[in-house]
C-alpha positions as CSV (number, residue, x, y, z in Angstrom):
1,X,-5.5,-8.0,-5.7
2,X,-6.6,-11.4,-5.1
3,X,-8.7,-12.2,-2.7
4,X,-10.2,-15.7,-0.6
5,X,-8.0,-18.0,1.5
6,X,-4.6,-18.9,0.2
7,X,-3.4,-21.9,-1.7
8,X,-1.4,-24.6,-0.6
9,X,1.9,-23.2,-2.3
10,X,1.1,-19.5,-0.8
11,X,0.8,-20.7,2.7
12,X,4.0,-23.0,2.3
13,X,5.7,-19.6,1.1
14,X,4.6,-17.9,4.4
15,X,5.4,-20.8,6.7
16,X,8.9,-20.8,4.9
17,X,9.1,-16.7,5.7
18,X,8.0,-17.0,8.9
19,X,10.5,-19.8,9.8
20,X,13.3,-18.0,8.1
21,X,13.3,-14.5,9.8
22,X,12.1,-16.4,13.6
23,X,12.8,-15.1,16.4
24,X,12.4,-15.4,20.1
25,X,9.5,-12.6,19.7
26,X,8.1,-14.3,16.8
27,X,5.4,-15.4,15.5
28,X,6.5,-19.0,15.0
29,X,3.9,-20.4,12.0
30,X,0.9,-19.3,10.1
31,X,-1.2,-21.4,12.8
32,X,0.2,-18.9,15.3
33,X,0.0,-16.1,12.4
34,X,-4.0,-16.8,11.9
35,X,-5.1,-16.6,15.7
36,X,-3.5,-13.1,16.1
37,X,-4.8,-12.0,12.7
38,X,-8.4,-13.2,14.1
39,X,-7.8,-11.5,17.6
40,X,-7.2,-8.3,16.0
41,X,-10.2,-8.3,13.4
42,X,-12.5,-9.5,15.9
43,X,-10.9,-6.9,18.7
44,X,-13.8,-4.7,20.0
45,X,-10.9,-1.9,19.5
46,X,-9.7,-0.6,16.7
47,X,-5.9,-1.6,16.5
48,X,-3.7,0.8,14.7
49,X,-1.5,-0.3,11.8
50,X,2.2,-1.0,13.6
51,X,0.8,-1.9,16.8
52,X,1.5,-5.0,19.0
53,X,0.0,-5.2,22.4
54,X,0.8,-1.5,23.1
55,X,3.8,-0.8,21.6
56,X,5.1,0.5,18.4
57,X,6.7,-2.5,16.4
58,X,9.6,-1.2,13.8
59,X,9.0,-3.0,10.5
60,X,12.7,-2.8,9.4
């Protein structure tokens, strides 16, 4: 598994994902994508896997 910040190309690929499955609830780029990934590791809580501000979130 690789590890360290992504590359240009990688985080084109996941701006491109995240623009092509947007939604009204989404998140909207990997700006957007970072600062809830941050919230949640820096979270004084433990947030469990599937979780989104309280709720369960279906993955598919």
């Amino acid at each position: 598994m690789k590890t360290g910040p992504l590359n240009e190309s990688e985080l084109e690929w996941l701006d491109d994902i995240l623009t092509k499955y947007n939604t009204d609830h989404a998140i909207l780029d990997v700006a957007e994508l970072d600062g809830l990934l941050t919230a949640v590791l820096s979270s004084p809580q433990e947030i469990e896997p599937g979780t989104v501000a309280g709720c369960r979130v279906g993955w598919g």
